[in-house]
C-alpha positions in Angstrom: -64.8 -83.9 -26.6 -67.1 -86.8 -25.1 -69.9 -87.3 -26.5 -72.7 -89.3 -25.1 -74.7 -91.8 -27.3 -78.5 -91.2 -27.4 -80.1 -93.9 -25.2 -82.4 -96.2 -27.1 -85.6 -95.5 -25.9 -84.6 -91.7 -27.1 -84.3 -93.1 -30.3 -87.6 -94.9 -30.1 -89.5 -91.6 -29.3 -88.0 -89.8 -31.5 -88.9 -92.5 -34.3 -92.4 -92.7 -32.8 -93.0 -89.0 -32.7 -92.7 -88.8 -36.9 -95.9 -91.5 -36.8 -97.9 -90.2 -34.1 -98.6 -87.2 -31.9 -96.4 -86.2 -29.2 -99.6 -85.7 -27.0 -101.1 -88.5 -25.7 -103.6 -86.8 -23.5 -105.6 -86.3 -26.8 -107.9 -88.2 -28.8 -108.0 -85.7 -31.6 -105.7 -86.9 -35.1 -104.1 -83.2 -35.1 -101.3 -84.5 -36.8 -103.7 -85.0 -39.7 -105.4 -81.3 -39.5 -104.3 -78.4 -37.3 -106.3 -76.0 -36.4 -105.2 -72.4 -37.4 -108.3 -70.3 -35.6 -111.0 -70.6 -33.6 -113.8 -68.2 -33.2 -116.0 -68.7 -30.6 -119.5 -67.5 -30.7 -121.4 -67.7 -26.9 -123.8 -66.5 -25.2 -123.8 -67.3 -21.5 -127.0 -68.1 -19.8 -126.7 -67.8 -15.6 -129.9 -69.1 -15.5 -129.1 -72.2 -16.7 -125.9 -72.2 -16.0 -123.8 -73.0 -19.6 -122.2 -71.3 -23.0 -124.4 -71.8 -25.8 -123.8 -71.2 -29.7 -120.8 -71.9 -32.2 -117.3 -72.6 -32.3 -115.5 -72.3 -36.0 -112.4 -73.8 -36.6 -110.1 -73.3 -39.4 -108.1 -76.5 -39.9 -104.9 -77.3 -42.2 -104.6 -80.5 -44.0 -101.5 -82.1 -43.0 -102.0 -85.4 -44.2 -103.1 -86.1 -48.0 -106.2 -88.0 -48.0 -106.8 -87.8 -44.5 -111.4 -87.6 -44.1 -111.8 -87.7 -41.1 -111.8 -84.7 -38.3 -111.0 -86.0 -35.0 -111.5 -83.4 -32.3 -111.4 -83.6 -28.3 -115.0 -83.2 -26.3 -116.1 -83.7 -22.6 -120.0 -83.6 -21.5 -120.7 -81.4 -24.4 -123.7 -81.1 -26.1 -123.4 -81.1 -30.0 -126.4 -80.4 -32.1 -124.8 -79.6 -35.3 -122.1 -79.8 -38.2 -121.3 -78.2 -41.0 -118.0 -78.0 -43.0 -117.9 -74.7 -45.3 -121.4 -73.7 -44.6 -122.9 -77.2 -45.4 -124.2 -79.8 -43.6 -121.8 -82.4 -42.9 -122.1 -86.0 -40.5 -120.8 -86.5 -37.7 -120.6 -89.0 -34.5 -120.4 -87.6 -30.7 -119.2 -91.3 -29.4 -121.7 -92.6 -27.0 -119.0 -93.9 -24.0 -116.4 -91.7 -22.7 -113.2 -92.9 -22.7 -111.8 -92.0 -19.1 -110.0 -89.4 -18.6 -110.1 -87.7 -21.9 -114.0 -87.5 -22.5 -116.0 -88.3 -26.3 -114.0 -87.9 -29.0 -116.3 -86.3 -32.1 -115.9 -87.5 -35.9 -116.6 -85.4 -38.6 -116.5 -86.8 -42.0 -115.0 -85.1 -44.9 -116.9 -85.5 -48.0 -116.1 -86.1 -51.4 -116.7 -82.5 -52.3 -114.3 -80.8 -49.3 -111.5 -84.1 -49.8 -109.6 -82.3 -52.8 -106.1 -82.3 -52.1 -105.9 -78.7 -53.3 -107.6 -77.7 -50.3 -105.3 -76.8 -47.7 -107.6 -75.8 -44.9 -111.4 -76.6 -44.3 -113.6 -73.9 -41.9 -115.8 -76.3 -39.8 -118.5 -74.7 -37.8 -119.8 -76.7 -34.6 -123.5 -75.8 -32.6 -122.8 -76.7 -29.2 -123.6 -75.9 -25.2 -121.9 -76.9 -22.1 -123.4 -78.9 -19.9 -124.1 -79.2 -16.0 -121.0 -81.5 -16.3 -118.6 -79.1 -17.8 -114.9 -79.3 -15.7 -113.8 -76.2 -17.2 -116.6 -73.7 -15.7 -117.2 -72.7 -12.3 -121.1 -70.9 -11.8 -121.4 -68.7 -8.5 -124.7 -67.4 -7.4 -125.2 -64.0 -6.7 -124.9 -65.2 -2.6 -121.5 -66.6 -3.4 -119.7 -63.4 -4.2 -118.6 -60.7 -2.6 -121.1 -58.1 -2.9 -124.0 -60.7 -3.2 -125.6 -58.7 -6.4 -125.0 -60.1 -9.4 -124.1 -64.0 -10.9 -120.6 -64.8 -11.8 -118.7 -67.2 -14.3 -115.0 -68.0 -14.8 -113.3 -70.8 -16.8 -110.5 -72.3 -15.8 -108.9 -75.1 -18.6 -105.4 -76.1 -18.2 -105.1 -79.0 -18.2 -107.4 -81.0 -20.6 -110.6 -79.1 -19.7 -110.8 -76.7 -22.9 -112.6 -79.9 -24.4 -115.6 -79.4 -21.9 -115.8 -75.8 -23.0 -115.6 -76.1 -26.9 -114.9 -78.9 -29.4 -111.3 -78.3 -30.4 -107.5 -80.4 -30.3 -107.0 -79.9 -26.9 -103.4 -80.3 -26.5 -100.6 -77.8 -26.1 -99.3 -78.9 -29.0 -101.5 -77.1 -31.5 -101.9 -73.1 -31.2 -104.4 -71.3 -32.7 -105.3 -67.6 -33.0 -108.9 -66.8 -31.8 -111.5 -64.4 -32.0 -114.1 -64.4 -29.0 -117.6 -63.0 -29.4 -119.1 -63.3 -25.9 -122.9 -62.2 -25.1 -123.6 -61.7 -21.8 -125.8 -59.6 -19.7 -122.5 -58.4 -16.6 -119.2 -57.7 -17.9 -117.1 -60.1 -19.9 -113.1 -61.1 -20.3 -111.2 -63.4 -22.4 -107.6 -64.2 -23.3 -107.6 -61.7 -26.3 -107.3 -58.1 -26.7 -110.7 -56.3 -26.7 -112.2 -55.0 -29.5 -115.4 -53.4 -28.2 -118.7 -54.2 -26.4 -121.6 -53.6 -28.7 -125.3 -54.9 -30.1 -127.0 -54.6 -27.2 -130.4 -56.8 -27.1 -133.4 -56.0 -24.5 -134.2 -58.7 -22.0 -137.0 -60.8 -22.3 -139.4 -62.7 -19.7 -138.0 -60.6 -16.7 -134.0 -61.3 -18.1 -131.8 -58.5 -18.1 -130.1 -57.2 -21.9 -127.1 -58.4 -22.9 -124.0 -57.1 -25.0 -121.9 -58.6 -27.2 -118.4 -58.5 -26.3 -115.8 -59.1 -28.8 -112.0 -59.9 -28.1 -109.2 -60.9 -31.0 -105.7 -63.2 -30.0 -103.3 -62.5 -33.2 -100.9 -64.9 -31.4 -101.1 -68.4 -31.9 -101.8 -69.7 -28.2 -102.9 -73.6 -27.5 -106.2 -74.4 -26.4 -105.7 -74.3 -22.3 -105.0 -70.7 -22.3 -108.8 -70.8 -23.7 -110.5 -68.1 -20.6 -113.7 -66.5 -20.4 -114.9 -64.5 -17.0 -118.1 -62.3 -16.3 -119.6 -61.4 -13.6 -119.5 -58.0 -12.0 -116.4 -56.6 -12.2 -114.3 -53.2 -12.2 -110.9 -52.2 -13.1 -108.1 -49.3 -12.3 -105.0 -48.9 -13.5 -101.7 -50.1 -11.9 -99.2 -49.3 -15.1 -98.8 -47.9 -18.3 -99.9 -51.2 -19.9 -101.6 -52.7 -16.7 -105.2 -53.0 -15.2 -106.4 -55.0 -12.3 -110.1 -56.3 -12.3 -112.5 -57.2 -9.6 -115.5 -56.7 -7.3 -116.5 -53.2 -7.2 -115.6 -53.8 -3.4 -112.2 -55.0 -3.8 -110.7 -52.6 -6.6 -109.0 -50.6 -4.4 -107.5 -52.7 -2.3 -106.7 -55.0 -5.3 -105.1 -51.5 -7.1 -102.9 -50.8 -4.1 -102.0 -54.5 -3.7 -100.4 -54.8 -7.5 -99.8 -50.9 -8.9 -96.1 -50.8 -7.6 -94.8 -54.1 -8.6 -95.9 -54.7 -12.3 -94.4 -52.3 -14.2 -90.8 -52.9 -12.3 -91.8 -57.0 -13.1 -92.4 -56.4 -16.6 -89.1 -54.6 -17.3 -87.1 -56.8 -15.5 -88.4 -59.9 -17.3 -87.8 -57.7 -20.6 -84.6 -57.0 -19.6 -83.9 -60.8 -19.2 -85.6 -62.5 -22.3 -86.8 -59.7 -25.1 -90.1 -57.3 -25.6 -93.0 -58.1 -24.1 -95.4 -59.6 -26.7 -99.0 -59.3 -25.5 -99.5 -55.8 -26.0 -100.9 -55.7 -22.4 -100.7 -57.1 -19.2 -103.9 -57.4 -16.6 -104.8 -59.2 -13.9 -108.6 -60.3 -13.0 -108.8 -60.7 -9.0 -111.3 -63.9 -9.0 -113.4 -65.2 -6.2 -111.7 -67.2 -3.5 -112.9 -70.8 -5.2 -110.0 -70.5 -7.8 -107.8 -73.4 -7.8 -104.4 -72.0 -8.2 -102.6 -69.2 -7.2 -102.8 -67.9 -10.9 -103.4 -68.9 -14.9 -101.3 -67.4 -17.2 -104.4 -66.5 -19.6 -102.7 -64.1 -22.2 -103.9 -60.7 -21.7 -105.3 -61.6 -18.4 -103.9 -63.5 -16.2 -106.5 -65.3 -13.2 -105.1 -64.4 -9.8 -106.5 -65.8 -6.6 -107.7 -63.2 -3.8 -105.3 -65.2 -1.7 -102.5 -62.9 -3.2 -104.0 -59.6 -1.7 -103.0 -59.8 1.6 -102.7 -55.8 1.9 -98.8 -55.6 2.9 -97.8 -56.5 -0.9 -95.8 -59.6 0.5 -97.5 -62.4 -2.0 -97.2 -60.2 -5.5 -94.7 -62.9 -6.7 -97.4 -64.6 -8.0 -97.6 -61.8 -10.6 -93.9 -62.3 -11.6 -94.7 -65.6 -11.5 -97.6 -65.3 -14.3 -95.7 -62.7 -15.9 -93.2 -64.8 -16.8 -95.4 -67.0 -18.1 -96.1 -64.8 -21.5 -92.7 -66.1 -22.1 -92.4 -69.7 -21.1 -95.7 -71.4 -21.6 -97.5 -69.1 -23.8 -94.8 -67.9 -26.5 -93.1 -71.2 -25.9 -95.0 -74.0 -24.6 -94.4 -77.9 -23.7 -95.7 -80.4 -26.1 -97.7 -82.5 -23.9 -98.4 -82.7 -20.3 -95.4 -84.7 -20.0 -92.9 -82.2 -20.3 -94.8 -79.5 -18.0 -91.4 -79.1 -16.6 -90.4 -76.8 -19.8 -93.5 -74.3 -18.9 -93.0 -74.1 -15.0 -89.9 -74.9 -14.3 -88.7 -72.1 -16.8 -91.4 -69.9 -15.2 -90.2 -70.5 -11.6 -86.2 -69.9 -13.0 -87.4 -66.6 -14.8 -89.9 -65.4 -11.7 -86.7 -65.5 -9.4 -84.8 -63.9 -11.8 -87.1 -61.3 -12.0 -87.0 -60.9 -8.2 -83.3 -60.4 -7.7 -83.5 -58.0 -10.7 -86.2 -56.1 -8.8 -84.8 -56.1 -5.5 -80.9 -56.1 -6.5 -80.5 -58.7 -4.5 -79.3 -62.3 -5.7 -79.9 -63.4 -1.8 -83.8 -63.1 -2.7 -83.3 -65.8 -5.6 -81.5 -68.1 -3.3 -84.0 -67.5 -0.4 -87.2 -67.9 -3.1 -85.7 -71.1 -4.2 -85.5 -72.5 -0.6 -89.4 -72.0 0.0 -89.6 -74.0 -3.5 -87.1 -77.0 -2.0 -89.4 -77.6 0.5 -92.8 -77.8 -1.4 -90.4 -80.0 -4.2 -90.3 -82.0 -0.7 -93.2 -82.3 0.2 -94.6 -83.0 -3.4 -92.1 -86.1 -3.3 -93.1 -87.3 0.4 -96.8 -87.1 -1.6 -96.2 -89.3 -4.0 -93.2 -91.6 -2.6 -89.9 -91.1 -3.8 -89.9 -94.1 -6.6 -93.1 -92.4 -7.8 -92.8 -91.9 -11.6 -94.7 -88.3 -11.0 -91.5 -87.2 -9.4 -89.4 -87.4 -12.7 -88.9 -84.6 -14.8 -90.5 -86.1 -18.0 -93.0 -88.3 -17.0 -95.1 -90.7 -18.7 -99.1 -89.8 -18.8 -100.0 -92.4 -20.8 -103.8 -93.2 -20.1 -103.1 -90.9 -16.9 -105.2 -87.9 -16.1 -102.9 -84.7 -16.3 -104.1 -83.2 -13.0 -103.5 -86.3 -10.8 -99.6 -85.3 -11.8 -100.0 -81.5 -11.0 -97.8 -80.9 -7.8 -94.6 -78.9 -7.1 -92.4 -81.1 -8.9 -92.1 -79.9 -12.6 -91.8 -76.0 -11.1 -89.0 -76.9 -8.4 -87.2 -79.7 -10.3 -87.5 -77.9 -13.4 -86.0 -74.7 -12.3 -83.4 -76.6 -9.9 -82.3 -78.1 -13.6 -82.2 -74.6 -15.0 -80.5 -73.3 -12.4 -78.0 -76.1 -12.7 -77.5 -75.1 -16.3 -77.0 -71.9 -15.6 -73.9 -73.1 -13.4 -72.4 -75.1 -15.7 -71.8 -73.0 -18.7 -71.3 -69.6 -16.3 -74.3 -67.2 -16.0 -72.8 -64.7 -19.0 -73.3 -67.3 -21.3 -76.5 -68.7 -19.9 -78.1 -65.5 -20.2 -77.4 -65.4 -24.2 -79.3 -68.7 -24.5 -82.4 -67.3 -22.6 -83.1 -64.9 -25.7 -82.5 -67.2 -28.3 -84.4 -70.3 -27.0 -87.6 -67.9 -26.7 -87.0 -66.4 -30.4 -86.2 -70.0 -31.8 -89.6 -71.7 -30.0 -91.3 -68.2 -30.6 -95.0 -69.5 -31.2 -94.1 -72.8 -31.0 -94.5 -75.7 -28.6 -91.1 -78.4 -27.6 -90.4 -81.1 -25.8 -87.6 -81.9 -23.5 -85.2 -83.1 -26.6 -86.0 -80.1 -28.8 -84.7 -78.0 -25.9 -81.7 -80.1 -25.1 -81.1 -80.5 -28.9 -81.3 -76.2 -28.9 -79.1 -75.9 -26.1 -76.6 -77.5 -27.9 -76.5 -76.5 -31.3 -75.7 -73.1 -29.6 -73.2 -73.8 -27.5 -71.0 -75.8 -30.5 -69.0 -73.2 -31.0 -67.8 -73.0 -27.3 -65.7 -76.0 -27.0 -65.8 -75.1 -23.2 -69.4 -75.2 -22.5 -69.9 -77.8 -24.7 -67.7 -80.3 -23.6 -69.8 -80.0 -20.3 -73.2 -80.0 -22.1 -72.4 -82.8 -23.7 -70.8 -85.0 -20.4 -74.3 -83.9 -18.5 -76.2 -87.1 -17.5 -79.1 -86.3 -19.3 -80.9 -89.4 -19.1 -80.6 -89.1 -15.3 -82.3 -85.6 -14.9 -84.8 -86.0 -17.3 -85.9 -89.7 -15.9 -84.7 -90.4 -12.5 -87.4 -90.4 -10.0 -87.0 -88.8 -6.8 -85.2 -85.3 -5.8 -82.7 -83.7 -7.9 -78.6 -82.8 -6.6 -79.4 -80.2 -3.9 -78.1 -76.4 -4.7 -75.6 -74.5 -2.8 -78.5 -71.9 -1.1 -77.4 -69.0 0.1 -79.0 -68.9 3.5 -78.3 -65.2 4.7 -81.8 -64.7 4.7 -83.3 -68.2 6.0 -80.6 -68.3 9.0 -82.4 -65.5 11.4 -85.4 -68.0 10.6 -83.8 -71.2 11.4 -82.4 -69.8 14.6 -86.1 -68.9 15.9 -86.9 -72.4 14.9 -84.3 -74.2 16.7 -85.3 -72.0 19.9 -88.9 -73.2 19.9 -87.5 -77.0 19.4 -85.3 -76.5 22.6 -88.7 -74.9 24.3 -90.7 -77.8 23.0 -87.9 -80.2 24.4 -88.1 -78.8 27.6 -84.5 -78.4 27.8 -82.9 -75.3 29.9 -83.4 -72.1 27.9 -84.0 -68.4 28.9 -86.1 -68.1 25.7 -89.3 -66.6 26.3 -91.4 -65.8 22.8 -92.5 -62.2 22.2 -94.3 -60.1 19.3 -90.6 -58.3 18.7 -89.3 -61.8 17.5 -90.4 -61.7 14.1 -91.5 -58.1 13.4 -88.5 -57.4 11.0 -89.3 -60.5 9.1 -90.7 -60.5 6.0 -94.3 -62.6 5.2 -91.8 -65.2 3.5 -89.2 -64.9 6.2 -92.1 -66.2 8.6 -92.9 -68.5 6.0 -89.8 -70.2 6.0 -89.9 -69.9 10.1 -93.7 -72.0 9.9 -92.1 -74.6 7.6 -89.0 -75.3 9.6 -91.0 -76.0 12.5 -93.3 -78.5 10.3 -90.4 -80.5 9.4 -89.5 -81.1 13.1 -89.4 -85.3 14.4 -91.6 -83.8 17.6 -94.7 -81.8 16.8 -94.9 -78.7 19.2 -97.5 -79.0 21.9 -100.7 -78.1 21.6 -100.0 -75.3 24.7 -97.1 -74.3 22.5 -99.1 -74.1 19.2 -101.6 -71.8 20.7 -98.9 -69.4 22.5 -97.2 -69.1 19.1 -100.7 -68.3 17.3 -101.7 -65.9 19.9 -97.9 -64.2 20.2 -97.2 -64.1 16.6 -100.4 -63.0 15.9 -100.4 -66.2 13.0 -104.0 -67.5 14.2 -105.6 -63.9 12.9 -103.5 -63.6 9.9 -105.3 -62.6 6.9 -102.0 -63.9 4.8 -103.6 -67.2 3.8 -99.5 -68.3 3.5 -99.2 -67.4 7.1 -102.1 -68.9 8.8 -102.9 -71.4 6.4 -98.9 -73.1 7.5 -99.6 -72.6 11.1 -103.1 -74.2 11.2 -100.7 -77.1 9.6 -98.7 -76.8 12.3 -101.5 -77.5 14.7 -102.8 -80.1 13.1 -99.6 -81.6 13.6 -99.4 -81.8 17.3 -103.2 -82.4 17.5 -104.2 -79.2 19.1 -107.9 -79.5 19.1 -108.4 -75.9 18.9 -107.3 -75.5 15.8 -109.3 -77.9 14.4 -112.8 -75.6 13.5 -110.5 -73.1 12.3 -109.1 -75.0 9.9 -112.1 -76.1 8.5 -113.7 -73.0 8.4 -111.0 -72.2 6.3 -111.4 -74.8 3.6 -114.5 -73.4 3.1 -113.2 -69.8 2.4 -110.1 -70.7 0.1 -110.4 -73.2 -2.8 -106.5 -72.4 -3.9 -105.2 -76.0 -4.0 -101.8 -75.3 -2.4 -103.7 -74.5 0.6 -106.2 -77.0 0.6 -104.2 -80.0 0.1 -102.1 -79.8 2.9 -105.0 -78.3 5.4 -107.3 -81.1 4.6 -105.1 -83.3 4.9 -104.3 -82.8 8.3 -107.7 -82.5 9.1 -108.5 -86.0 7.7 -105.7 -87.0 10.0 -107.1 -85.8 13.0 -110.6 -85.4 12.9 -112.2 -87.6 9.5 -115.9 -87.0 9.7 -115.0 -83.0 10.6 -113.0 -83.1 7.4 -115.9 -85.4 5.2 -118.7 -83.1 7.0 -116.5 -79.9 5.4 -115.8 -81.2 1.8 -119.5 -82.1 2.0 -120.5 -78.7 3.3 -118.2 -77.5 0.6 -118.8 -78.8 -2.1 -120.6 -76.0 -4.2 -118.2 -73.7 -3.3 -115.3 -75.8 -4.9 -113.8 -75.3 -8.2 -114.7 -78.9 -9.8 -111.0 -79.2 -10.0 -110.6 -79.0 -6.5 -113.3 -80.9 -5.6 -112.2 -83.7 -7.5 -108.6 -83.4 -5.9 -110.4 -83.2 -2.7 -112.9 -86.3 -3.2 -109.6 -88.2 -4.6 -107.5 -87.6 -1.6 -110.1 -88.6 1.0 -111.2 -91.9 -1.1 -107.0 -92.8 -0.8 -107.3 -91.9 2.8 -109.9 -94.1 3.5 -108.8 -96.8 1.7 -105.6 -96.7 3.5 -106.7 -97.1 6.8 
């Protein structure tokens, strides 16, 4: 057996890691205390737009002597202290330090510094602020039905801190308990435990109820959600509700009440029991960010997913999977995100061939994903050290990593895995990695260091465990060994490509596009057709662009993956008359995948239409994708 010798700067991290956290998007010392729970007592005021009240934290001593509580806080407003009931001091620091906000102090007196105390309760008086990344505030005109007020958090990555004083870092889990008072409707990432106390209005406000909501399992301080605004739900499984607009619950019931049941026992099947008791979705307004947040209990879907032909549900396999890989097991830091997605894009296309008996549908999943992994790449530049699998965020903003990368190139390395030691024997590791890490957060050496304690015995597998070039997937920049796809599936879409590249070459050809060319494809079959054609050296014409929008019918989609590829495509050959389209539709969809690419094209052809729209915008944004947005065009200027 060959046995590769740990690299030095392995043995460096590993030493550092004893003396210091693993997290270095943190400024709180949670390797001195660790919180153990966190109760969160709110009230949220529309009016004025912010969470007001107190946050308790139970925290373990983990170093002896340790008086000093460090914890992580953005634009918060703190008014109080007290540790055990009694008022203790504390220092909000003045100056931020950029990106990771005002790191609060709490001394710990003589009287609470006995080393036979093994936890301190710290209670914190605080409210948001106008500030706050984590919450987005829509108006009664900016929903749907354009009656009530609406609020939603959003915290991965480091914006918990801007909601609540706490160690924000995946690192730490926590159990909660969430008493939420609010005059509309409230969720949170906990199971609910009843809606009570109700309290008149004053001064012309409406009463409120006090919602209450309990998380038994340890989760870290990202999965932190709240939501209320007016919503509805209906059933769509035995342990499943979706929740929405009054207006969209039955379109939003239809879109998800065949798939989630078959999802959940296929990812059971695959890994072990469900853990979360239930599994919802909340349907939010169309500024979310991402295409999901794997909240426990509830996960945050865009609308972008309700397309009414059930052709972008994946999503909910994709969060799904999630209660597995992120939430029951979670990465460390930031830096190995890889270990949450890239498990959670493996297991979602697992799920999928399960469900559909069809390994084809894996392979054909995971050739959508090459192509965002390439154009996540052509982002940031190939040498780009956001392209590695482990990646360094030291002083770095989590978000300005966030791309396709750790998804695609973590689930290309799982895949891999997979290949090398034979699926049988893969698929024993996938339980016992989850039950080994249950409740726990890793890094990318914990997992390699589990994969091969269980594979000892097998001299077989690991012989070629061992031989792997670990160094080189965790830290080479750039794209990863290419898989063997199956193409069945993509070839009919290729072949409709390469006849539009011959039309658009003008070379001799008796192809003539029609309606009936596509109508046996699947949404992601067309998908696949719309990227092909993006990848090609020669933009289609303009004419072209506008025959295949008006033929296809891809110009009146209301599949946001459909039309928001083709308006891409149009941009592309600078056909001016998709140019108002497009930025009409930045200002109906805030999901980032759709936005980045759209308004980036639009920069490219038309600048001040695209400044005049993130302008125009601006309110409707998630602050998240605003700041993505403000960032993009800033680099775009500059470059010119």
């Amino acid at each position: 057996m060959v046995m590769r010798p740990i690299s030095d700067a392995a043995v460096e991290r590993a030493a550092a890691s004893i003396h210091q956290p693993r997290d270095p998007n943190t400024l709180s010392n949670y390797n001195a205390w660790r919180t153990k729970h966190t109760k969160a007592d709110y009230e949220i005021d529309f009016d004025a737009k912010r969470l007001k009240g107190t946050i308790e934290l139970t925290l373990e001593r983990l170093a002896q002597g340790e008086r000093k509580i460090i914890l992580d806080t953005s634009y918060l407003d703190i008014s109080g202290v007290a540790i055990a009931g009694l008022r203790a001091k504390y220092n909000l620091a003045s100056s931020r330090t950029e990106p990771y906000g005002s790191p609060l102090t709490i001394e710990v007196e003589e009287r609470h510094a006995s080393d036979q105390q093994s936890e301190l309760t710290v209670q914190i008086d605080v409210q948001t602020t106008n500030d706050c990344t984590a919450l987005q505030w829509l108006t009664p005109a900016q929903t749907t039905n354009k009656k009530q007020p609406y609020m939603f958090s959003q915290c991965q990555a480091i914006h918990a801190r801007s909601l609540l004083p706490c160690q924000d870092t995946p690192d730490v889990k926590s159990q909660y308990t969430f008493n939420i008072r609010s005059p509309l409707p409230v969720l949170a990432s906990g199971l609910p435990t009843g809606a009570r106390d109700f309290q008149p209005g004053k001064d012309g406000k409406p009463g409120t109820l006090l919602y209450t909501f309990n998380q038994p399992l340890p989760m870290p301080s990202y999965l932190f959600a709240l939501a209320s605004g007016d919503l509805a739900c209906a059933s769509v499984g035995p342990r499943s509700t979706v929740w929405t607009g009054p207006e969209e619950l039955k379109d939003c019931q239809w879109e998800f009440e065949e798939d989630t049941e078959p999802f959940i026992q296929a990812a059971e099947k695959i890994v072990y029991p469900y853990a979360w008791t239930t599994y919802n979705v909340l349907v939010l307004p169309p500024s979310f960010p991402y295409g999901g947040m794997e909240n426990p209990q509830y996960t945050f879907a865009t609308p972008t997913v309700v397309s009414g032909d059930r052709q972008n549900v994946d999503v909910v396999a994709h969060e799904l999977a999630h209660s597995w890989s992120g939430n029951l097991v979670s990465n460390a830091s930031w830096e190995h995100f890889w270990l949450n997605e890239g498990w959670t894009v493996y297991l979602e296309r697992r799920i999928q061939a399960e469900v559909h008996g069809n390994e084809q549908v894996r392979h054909f999943s995971a050739i959508i994903g090459w192509k965002a992994l390439s154009d996540s790449i052509a982002q940031f530049g190939e040498d780009h050290e956001f392209t590695k699998l482990v990646v360094d965020l030291k002083g770095k903003d989590p978000d300005d990593a966030f791309s396709s990368i750790p998804y695609e190139k973590g689930s290309t390395f799982l895949w891999h895995l997979e290949r090398l030691v034979g699926k049988d024997k893969w698929d024993r590791f996938i339980p016992h990695y989850f039950t080994e890490h249950k409740e726990r957060s890793v890094d990318s050496y914990e997992f390699k260091s589990t994969l091969l304690a269980f594979f000892e015995s097998d001299a077989a597998a690991s012989e070629k465990l061992n031989e792997l070039d670990w160094d080189t997937w965790f830290y080479k920049a750039g794209f990863p060994p290419k898989p063997d796809f199956d193409t069945t599936l993509a070839d009919q879409c290729y072949e409709l490509a390469d006849k539009w590249q011959a039309l658009n070459a003008g070379k001799s050809t008796d192809f003539e596009p029609k309606a009936d060319d596509i109508k046996d494809f699947t949404a992601n079959q067309s998908v696949v057709f719309l990227e092909r054609i993006q990848t090609f050296s020669e933009p289609l014409s303009p004419s072209l662009v506008e025959q295949m929008g008006s033929t296809y019918a891809f110009s009146s989609s209301k599949n946001v993956e459909l039309v928001s590829r083709f308006y891409t495509i149009g941009l592309q050959a600078r056909d001016e008359s998709v140019y108002n389209p497009a930025a009409e539709l930045l200002g109906k969809v805030g999901r980032m995948k759709f936005v980045r690419p759209v308004f980036k094209g639009l920069m490219e052809c038309d600048l001040e239409l695209a400044k005049d729209t993130l302008k125009k915008n601006r309110d409707f944004y998630h602050p998240i994708c605003r700041n993505m947005m403000q960032k993009m065009l800033e680099r775009f200027e500059k470059g010119k």
